[in-house]
N, C-alpha and C positions, 0 to 999 in steps of 0.2 A: 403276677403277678398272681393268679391261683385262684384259688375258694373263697368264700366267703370269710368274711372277717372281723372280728368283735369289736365295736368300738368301743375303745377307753373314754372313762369322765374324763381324762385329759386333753384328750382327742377333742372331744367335745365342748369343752372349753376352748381351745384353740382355732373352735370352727366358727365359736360364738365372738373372739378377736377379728378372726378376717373377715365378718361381716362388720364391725365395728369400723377396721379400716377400711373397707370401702365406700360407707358410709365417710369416711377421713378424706378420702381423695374426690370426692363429689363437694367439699366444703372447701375444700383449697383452690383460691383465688390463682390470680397470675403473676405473685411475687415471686415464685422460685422460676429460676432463668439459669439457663446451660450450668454450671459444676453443681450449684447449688440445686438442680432438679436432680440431675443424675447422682446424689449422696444422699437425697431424700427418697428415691425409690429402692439404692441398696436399703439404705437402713429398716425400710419398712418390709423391705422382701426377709432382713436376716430375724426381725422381730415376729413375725409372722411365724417362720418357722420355727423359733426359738435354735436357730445355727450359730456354728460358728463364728461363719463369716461373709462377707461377699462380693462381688465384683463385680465392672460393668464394662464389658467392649463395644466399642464402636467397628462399624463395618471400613475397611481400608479404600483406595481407588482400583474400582476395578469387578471383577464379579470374580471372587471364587477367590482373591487375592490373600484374604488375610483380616484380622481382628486386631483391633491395640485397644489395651487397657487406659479408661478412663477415669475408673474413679474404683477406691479397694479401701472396704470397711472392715474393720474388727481382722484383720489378716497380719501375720506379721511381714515385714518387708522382702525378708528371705525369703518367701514364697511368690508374696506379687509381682518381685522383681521376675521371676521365672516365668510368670501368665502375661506381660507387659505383649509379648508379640505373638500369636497364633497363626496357625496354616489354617484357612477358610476350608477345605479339604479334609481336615486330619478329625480322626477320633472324638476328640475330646468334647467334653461336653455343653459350651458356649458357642464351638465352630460347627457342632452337630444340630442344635437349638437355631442355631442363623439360616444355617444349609437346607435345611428342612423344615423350619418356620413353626416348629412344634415343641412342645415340651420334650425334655431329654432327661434319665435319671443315670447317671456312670457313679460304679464304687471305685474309689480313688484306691486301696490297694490292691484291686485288681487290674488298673491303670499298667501297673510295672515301668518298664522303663520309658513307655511313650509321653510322659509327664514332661511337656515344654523344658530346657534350660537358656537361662538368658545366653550364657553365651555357646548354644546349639552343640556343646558336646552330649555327650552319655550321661546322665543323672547318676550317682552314686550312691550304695542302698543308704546310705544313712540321713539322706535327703529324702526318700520315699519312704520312711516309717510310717505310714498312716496305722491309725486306730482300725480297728477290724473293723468296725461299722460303720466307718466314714465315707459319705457319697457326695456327689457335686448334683444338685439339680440344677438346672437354666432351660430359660423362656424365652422367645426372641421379643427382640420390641418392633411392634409394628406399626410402620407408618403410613403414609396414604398411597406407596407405590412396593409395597414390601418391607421385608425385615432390613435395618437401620443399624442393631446390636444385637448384645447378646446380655442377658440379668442372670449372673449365676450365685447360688450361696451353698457354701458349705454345711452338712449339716454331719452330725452323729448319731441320728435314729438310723437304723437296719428299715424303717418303715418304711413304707411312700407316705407321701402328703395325703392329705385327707382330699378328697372331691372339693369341699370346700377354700380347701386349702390351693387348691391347686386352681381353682375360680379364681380367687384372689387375683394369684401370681399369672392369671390369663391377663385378670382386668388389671394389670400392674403395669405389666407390658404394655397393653394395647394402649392406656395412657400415657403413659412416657413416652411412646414411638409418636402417638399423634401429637402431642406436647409438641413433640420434637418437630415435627411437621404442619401444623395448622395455624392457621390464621389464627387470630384472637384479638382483631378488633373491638373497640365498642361501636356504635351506630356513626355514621358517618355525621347525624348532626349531634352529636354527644354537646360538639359547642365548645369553649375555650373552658368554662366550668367542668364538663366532662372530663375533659384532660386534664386537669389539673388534681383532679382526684384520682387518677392514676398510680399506683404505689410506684416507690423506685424500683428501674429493673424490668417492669411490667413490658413485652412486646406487644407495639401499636399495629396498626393495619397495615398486613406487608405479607406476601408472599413468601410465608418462610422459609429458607432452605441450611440446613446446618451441615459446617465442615469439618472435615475434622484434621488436623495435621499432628505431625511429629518431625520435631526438630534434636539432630543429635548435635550438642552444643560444641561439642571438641572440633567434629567434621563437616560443622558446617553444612550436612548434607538433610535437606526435609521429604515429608513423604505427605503427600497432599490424596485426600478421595476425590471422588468425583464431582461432587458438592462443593467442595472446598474450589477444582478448577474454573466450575461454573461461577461462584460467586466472584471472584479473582478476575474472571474473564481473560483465561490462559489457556492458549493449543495445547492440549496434553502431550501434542506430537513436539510441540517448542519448548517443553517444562523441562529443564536440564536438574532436577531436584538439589538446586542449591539453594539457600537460605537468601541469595542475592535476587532470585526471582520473586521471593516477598517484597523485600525493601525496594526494589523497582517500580512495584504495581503501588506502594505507599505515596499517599499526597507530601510533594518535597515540603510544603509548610509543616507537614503535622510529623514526618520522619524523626528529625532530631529528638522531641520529645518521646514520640510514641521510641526510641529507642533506647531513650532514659528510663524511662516504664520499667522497660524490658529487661535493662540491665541492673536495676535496683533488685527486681524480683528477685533475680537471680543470685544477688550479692545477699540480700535478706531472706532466700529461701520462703519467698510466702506467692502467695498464688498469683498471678499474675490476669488484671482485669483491666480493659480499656476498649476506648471508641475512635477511631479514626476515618478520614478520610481515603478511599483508593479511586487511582488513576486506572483504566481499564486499558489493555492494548488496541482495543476498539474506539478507544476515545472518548466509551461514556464514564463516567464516575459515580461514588457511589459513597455508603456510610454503612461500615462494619461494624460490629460488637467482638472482640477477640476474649476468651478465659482459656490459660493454661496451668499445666501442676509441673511443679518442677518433679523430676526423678534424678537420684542418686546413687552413685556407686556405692561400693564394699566398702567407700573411706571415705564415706561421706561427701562428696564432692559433686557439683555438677556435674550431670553427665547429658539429659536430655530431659523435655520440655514437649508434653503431650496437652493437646487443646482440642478445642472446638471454636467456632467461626460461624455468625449468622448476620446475613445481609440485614439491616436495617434502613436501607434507603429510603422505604413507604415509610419508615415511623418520622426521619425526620422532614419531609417532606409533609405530614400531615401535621406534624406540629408547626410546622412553618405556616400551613393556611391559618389554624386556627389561633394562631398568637403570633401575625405576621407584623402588628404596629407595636407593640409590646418585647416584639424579640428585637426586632430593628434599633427602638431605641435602647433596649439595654445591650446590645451587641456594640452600638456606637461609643456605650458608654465603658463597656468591657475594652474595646480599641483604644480608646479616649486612656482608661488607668494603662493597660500595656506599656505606652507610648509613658506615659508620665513615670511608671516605675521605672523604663527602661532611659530615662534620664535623669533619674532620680540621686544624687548623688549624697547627699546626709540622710542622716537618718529622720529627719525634721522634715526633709523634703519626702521620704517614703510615708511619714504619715498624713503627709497634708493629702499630697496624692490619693493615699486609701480613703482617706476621710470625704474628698471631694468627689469621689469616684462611684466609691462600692456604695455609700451610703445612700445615694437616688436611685441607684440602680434596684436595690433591693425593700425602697421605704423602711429602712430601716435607722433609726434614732440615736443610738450610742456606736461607736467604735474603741476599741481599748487594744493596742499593741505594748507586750511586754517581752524584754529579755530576761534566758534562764541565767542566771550569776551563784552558780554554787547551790544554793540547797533553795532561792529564794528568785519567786518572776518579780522582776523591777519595771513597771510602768516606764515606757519611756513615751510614749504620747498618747492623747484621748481627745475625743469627743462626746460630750454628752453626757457626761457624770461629773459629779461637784468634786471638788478637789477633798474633802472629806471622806469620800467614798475611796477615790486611789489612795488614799494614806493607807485605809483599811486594808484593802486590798494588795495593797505593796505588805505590811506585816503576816500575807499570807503565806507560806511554806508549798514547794513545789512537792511535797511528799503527803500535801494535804488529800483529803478526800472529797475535796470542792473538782466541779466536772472543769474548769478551768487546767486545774492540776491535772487531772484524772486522763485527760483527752491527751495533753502533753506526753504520760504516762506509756501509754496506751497507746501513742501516734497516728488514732484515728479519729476524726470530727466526733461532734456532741452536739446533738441539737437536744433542744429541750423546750417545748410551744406552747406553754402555759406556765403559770404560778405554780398552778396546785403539782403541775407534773416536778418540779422543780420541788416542792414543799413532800411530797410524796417520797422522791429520792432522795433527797438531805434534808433531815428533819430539824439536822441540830442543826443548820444555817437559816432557818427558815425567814429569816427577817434580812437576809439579803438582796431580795428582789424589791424589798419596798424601799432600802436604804439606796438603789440604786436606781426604782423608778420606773424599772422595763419588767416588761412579760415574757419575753422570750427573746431566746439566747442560739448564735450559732458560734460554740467554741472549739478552735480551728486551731489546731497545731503546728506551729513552724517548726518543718524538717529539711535540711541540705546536707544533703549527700548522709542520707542515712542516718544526720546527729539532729536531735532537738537541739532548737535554738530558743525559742520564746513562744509566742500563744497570739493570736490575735480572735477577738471578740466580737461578734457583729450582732447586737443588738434591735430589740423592735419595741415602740410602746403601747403594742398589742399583740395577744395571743396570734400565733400563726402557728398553721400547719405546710412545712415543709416539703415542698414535692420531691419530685427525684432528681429534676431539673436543676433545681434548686441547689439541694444538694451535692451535685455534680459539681455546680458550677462555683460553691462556694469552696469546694475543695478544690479545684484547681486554681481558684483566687490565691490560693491562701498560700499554694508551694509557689506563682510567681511574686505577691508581697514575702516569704520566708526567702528567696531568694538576692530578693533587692532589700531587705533587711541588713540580710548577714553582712552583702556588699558594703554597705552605708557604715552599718558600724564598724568593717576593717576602715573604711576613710575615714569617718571621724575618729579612729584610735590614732589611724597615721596621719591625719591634718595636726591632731593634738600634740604629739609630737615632733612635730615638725615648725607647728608653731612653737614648742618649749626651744628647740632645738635654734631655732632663728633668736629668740629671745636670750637666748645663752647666749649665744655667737657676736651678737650687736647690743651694744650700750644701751639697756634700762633707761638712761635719762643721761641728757650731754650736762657736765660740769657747768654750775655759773661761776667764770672769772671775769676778772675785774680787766682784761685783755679785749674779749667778746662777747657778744649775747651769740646763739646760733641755736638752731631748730632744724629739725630734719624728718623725713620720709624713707620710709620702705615699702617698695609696692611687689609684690611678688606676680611671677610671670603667670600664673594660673591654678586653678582651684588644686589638681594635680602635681602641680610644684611649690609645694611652698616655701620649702629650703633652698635657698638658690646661694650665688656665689659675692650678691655685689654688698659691700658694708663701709662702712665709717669708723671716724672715731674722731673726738677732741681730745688732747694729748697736752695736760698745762708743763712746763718747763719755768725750767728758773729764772729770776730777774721780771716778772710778769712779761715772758712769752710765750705763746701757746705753740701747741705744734696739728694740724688738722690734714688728715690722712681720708683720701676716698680713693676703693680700687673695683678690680671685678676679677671673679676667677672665671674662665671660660669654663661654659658649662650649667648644667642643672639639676638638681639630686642632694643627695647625703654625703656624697665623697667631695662634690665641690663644696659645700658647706662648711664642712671638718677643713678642707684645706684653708678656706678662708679665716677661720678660726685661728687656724696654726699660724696665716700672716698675720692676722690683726693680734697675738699677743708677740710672735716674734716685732714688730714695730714698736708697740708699748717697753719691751724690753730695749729695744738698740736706742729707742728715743729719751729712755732713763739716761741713756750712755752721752745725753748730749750731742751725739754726731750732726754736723751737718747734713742737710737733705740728701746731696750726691753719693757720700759714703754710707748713706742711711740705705738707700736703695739699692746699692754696689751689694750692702749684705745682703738684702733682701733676696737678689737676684739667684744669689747663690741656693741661698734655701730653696728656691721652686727649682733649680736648675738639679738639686739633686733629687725632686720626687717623681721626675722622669720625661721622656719627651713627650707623652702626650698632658702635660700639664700646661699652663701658661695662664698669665693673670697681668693686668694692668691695674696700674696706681698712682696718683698724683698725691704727693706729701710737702705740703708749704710748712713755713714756719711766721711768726708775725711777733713783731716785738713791738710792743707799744710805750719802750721810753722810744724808739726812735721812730717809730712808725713805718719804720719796713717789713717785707715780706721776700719772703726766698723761698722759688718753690721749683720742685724738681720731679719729673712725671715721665712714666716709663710704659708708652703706647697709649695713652689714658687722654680723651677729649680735653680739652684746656677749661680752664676754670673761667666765668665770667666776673667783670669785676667791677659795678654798679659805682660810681662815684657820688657824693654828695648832689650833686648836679641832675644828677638820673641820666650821666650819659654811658653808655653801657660799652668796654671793653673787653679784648679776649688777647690775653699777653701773648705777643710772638714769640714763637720757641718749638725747636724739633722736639717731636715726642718721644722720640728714641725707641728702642723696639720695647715690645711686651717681656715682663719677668718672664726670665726661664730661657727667653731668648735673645736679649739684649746683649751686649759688650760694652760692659765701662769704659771708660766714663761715664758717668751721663751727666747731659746741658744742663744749665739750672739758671733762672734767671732771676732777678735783682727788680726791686721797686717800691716807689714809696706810697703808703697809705692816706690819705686825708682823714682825717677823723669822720668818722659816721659810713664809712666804705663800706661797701657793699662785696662779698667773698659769696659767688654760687657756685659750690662742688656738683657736680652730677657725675651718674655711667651712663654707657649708652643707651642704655634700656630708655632712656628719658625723651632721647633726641635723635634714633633712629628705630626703624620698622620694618617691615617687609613692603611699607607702599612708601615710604619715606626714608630718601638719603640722610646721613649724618650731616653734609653740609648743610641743607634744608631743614633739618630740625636746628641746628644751630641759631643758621638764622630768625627761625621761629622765637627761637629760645629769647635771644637780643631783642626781638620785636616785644614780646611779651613782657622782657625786667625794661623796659625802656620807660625812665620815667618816677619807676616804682623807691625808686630810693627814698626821694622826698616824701612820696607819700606813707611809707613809712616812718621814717622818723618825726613826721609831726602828729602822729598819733599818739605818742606817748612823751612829749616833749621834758616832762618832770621825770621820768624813767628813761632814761637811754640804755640800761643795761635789760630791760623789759623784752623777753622774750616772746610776747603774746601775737606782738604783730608781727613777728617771721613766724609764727604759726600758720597767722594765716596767710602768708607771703606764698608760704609751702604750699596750704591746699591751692590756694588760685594757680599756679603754675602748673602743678600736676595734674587739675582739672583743665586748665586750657591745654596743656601738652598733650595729656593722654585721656583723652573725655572717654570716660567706663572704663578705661583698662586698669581699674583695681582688681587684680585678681581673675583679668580676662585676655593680656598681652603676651605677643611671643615670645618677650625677654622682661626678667625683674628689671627693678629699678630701683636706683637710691638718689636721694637727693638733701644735699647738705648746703644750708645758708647761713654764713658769720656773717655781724656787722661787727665792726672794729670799733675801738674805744682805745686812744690813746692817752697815757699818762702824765699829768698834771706837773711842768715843771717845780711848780709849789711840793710837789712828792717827791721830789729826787732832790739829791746833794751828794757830790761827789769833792775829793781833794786830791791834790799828787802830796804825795812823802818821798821821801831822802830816802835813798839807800844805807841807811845810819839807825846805829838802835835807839836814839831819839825818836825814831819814827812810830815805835808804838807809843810810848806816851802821847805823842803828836794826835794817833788815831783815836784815844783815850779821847783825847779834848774834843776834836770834833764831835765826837759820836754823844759827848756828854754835852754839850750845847744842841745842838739838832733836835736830839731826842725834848730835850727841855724847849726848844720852838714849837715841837710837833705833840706838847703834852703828853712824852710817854717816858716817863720820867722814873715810872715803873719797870720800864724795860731798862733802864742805863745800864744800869751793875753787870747784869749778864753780857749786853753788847758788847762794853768797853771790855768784856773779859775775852771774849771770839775776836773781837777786833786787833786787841793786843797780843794777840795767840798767833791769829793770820798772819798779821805782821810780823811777828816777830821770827816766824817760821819762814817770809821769805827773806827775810834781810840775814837769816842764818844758812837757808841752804837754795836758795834763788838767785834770782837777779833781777835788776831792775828794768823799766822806770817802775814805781809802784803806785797803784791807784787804789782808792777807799771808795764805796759808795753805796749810802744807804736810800733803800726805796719804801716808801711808804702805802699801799694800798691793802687788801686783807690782809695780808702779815709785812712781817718787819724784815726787810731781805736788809744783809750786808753781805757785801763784796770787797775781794782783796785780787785787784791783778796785777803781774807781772812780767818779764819777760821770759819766762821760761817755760819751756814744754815738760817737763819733769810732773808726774803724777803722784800727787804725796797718795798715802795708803797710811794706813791704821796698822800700826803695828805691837804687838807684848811686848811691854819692858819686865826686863824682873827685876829683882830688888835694889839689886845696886846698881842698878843703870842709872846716870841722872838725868836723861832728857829721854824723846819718844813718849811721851803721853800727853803731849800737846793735843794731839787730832784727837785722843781717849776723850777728853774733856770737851773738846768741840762737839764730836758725836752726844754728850751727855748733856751738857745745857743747852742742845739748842734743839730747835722740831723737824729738822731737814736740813742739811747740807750736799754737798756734792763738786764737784769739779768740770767746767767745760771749758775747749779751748776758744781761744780767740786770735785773729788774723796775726795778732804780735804776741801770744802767746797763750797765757791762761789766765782762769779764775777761778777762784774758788768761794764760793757762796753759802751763806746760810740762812736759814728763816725760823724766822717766832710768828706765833701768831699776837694779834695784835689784843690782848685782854688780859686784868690784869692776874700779878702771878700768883700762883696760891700763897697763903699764907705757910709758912714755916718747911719752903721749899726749900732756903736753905742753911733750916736751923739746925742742923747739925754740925755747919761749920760755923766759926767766928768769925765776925768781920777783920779780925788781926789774918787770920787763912786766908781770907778774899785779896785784902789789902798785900799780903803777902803774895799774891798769884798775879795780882796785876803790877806788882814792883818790879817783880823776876824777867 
């Protein structure tokens, strides 16, 4: 290093920076902790010298072993990647600086080919072009038992370091090593105040001892120091270096997450920091700090993951003395929300939860959770702000530069513990904090699985200063509420449709006719199933009879739903068709029978006619109907239920019976009247026990109204509350339940006649229908009747046969009826011009508001209806009454 040497004003200047920085590192407290200490001592060693660049290895397992790169400033990656793994033996000038515990100064192109390569072949010159003056200095770091690493930086003076210079990067070392090594307690009675002033990060009173590993992410395979075995509490002799001897020694509670940690890191490329629990093979346990840096291939990709490891067991054990009544009960209450989120199923239920929870735990005043929707966070529940304020705050923009936005942004928390600090960094919101009432703000960003979701805000209404504790804990709050968020809002997106979905599928509101009053229920099998397979329906037909259908599709979900759907309008369709019940369900059968065999469904379909007061009902595997008589004495019609759709064989039974006026008709499925602790027979009987009685008291509740559907309302609820007490929304199987009372028709409302087989016969029907009509004041209606009447007629005494019957009924609309002996189904058919007949049924179709055709035991009928009011004016002024008169001649 030679003779004597002139010092430069430069020189001198840079002697008067490192005592500056030493002076630097006698001010700095205990907030920098593992990666963050070791990038604050390159940075200051590469500043110091005014280098290139620099780097920091830690010592491997073993003596003599080997160096791994920890942490590499101002370097580019093509290089560092090369320095990542040293031979503790070899030349170079970091394994030189450890091995001899002394400063080391090597010129990098005189190095030549012994320049590390990551993957251990021959370095190639175009890789070694260094600058002619470029040298590596390094220092070791010394700890309380020897050198720990190694601090090297790249520099371009041809010089050495100045004395000064070189003091520094002594006292550089020897603080980072002892960092690395020492205790740094405060006083044992510091006191719960003490600790609480603590910055985050800070290590508490503990016997420190720091590890360091490497994990190569592809192979699975890690490389642990000595340190690292100790803290672990693992045989070096029994360490097989696989990545499974970590997650062995991990506490099985904390595993799961701490591996979510892990693999986030890695998917986000950012540093990886966390605290866990370890199980020792000795049986004692213990409390780690882990930080590692991800490294990358040539193609960017994961490749391996180098760290450090410090036992913290003293610290939290001495936080435990000294906040032992304070941690207990917010720890209870930290269990207390777990448990609530993790039952949490609306999004209603996740904010009561947070609100009941986080907010004693931490004295704190407002709560505010929002979802991000597009460009803008939507409050979706609060505590502790006026509804004035969330409006405002809903008009806020998620690209805002409010710390709400900003944290979301950013994906990392936001504290803020006073006004002024809040007034200080948003100037132009400053009248935020009084519009809302709080001092300080902890704003917490909801993230799952890598994506922003929304924001939650925990509030206080006073200034606080946040510890690290604190802090810690309100970010791991904050990813299990973002978790039970996200949850909440897929089930309320999928409850919501599933309620629209039910809502489509089943009748809005059952028809009122002048047949039955009826009321009905749907009880769904559980908060998870809302779609289920069992449905209804009121079905009115011609002549005032109704037709009332209850089934169930086996099963529960979306596809029995949709299938239930497809029966209940396949039904409405064949029952337009007038079929009787048996032939009604023969097609039905078919339908399920072709959507495969594991489909099947029951269904019971009556019919009820109230000019005669019967009922015919025909039911294929489906519970029998109860049938409450006037009386209140309560029957269940005998009759084989024949197998379930899909697997039946037509025929099917159908049985016959007459109604008394005021009857009582209760449809159920089984969901209603059996269980997992209760037989079908026993709910039945239940069922009988329970309408026993109820008839009367029903109908003398509304004795002015018999068509008054208010008391099968609550017919309904009382049933389903005594049947199934809570299982709205809590039972193994959905449920429907359908109640008609019957209302028979007023012979004063009907009039019927037999006619000749003779074309007398329509003018005959003419007269009737025009005296009737003038009984029953709808005198308004004649013209068109006598015109359908004389039409019907005339068409069967032209292509029919007889006997022939006429008969009009009077209730909401004005039915006429023409029957005969024949099963022949007239149809509407084009005549063209010179045709002279075939436009009879044209004109039926045109004056009237419904007709149709269904058969009967001796034949047919064919039917049609008006409503009953009167007709417009100049409906039909376009023709002359000489046309009319002429239509009813012909």
């Amino acid at each position: 290093m030679g003779g004597q040497r002139t010092r430069h004003p430069q020189i001198r200047c840079t002697d008067q920076l490192s005592e500056e920085r030493k002076r630097l590192l006698a001010a700095v407290g205990d907030d920098l902790w593992g990666i963050e200490l070791l990038r604050f001592v390159v940075q200051q060693a590469v500043a110091d010298l005014a280098g290139l660049g620099g780097m920091l290895h830690l010592g491997g397992p073993g003596h003599g072993s080997g160096l791994r790169l920890a942490v590499a400033s101002g370097l580019p990656p093509t290089l560092t990647q090369a320095w990542e793994q040293l031979d503790g033996n070899g030349p170079l000038a970091p394994a030189r600086a450890f091995r001899d515990a002394a400063f080391t100064r090597v010129s990098l192109p005189n190095l030549g080919a012994r320049i590390p390569q990551q993957s251990g072949d021959e370095p190639s010159e175009e890789s070694l072009a260094w600058p002619v003056d470029t040298a590596m200095v390094a220092v070791p770091l010394l700890g309380l038992t020897g050198p720990i690493g190694a601090l090297s930086i790249v520099t371009s003076s041809a010089q050495e370091p100045s004395p000064t210079q070189l003091a520094f990067l002594d006292t550089l070392g020897r603080w980072a090593g002892e960092r690395l090594s020492r205790s740094s307690a405060p006083a044992s009675n510091a006191g719960l105040a003490g600790w609480q002033e603590q910055p985050a990060g800070s290590h508490l009173s503990q016997e420190l001892r720091v590890g360091t590993w490497d994990w190569d992410i592809r192979t699975g395979e890690v490389i642990w120091n000595d340190a690292m075995m100790t803290i672990m509490g693992v045989d070096p002799r029994a360490f097989d270096g696989r990545i499974e001897d970590w997650t062995a020694v991990v506490h099985p509670e904390d595993l799961p997450w701490v591996l979510a940690d892990l693999e986030e890191a890695i998917r986000a490329g950012r540093m990886y920091s966390t605290e866990y629990r370890v199980c020792r093979p000795d049986g004692t346990a213990g409390w780690v700090r882990a930080r590692g840096r991800l490294v990358v291939d040539e193609n960017g990709e994961p490749a391996r993951m180098i760290g450090t490891l410090w036992d913290i067991t003293k610290t939290h054990e001495d936080l435990e003395a000294v906040t032992e009544p304070a941690a207990v009960a917010r720890s209870s209450r930290i269990g207390q929300l777990t448990r609530a989120l993790a039952e949490a199923v609306t999004v209603r239920d996740v904010v009561d939860a947070s609100a009941h929870h986080i907010l004693p735990s931490f004295g704190a005043a407002g709560l505010l959770l929002s979802f991000l929707e597009g460009d803008h966070l939507r409050p979706v529940g609060y505590t502790g702000y006026s509804k004035e304020f969330i409006e405002r705050i809903a008009r806020i923009s998620a690209s805002s530069g409010l710390p709400i936005s900003e944290s979301l942004r950013e994906r990392t928390p936001m504290f803020i513990n006073s006004v002024e600090e809040f007034i200080e960094r948003y100037p132009t919101n400053a009248d935020l904090p009084a519009a809302g009432g709080k001092k300080a703000w902890a704003f917490l960003p909801l993230v799952v699985s890598g994506r922003p979701v929304g924001t939650c805000v925990v509030s206080f209404a006073e200034p606080r200063r946040f510890t690290g504790e604190e802090r810690n804990l309100l970010t791991t709050l904050s990813g299990l509420v973002a978790q039970a968020m996200e949850r909440a809002r897929l089930f309320d997106r999928e409850h919501t449709r599933a309620q629209e979905l039910q809502r489509g599928l089943l009748p809005r509101r059952l028809p009122s006719l002048p047949a039955i009053s009826a009321a009905a229920r749907y009880l769904p099998a559980g908060k998870d199933m809302e779609a289920g397979g069992d449905w209804y329906d009121v079905i009115p037909l011609s002549a005032d009879r109704v037709a009332i259908v209850i089934g169930d599709v086996m099963g529960h979900g979306v596809a029995e739903a949709v299938t239930m759907g497809r029966l209940r309008t396949a039904v409405r369709t064949l029952a337009d068709l007038e079929l009787p019940p048996d032939e009604l369900l023969s097609h039905l059968n078919d339908l399920v029978s072709e959507l495969g065999d594991d489909f099947y469904a029951t269904c019971l379909y009556l019919v009820y006619d109230a000019t005669t007061r019967s009922c015919v009902l025909t039911r294929a595997g489906h519970p029998p109907p109860a049938v409450v008589y006037p009386d209140g004495t309560v029957h269940f019609p005998d009759a084989e239920p024949n197998a379930p759709l899909g697997a039946a064989t037509p025929p099917f039974d159908t049985v016959e019976m007459d109604l008394p006026e005021g009857s009582l008709l209760v449809l159920y499925t089984d969901g209603l009247v059996e269980s997992s602790v209760l037989d079908i027979d026993q709910g039945i009987a239940q069922l009988a026990e329970t309408l026993n009685g109820t008839s009367a008291r029903v109908s003398c509740r509304h004795e002015d109204q018999p068509e008054c559907a208010e008391c099968l309302d609550d017919l309904c609820d009382h049933l389903t509350s005594a049947l199934v007490p809570g299982k709205q929304g809590s039972g193994d199987d959905d449920a429907a339940l359908l109640i008609a009372r019957t209302h028979a028709l007023s012979c004063d409302d009907m009039a019927s006649w037999p006619l000749p087989e003779h074309p007398k016969a329509a003018g005959q029907a003419r007269e009737h229908v025009r005296a009737q009509l003038g009984v029953w004041h709808l005198d308004a209606l004649s013209m068109t009747t006598e015109l359908l009447a004389s039409e019907l007629v005339g068409n069967v005494v032209r292509h029919a046969k007889g006997p022939i019957q006429l008969r009009l009924l009077r209730t909401n609309v004005l039915t006429c009826e023409v029957s005969d002996g024949s099963l022949t189904t007239p149809r509407i058919r084009r005549a063209s011009d010179t045709d002279e007949g075939g436009r009879g049924l044209q004109l039926v179709s045109a004056i009237s508001h419904r007709w149709g055709t269904r058969y009967t035991p001796t034949g047919k009928c064919i039917w049609t209806e008006q409503p009953l009011m009167p007709v417009e004016p100049g409906l039909f002024a376009e023709q002359s009454d000489l046309d009319l008169h002429d239509l009813l001649e012909e």
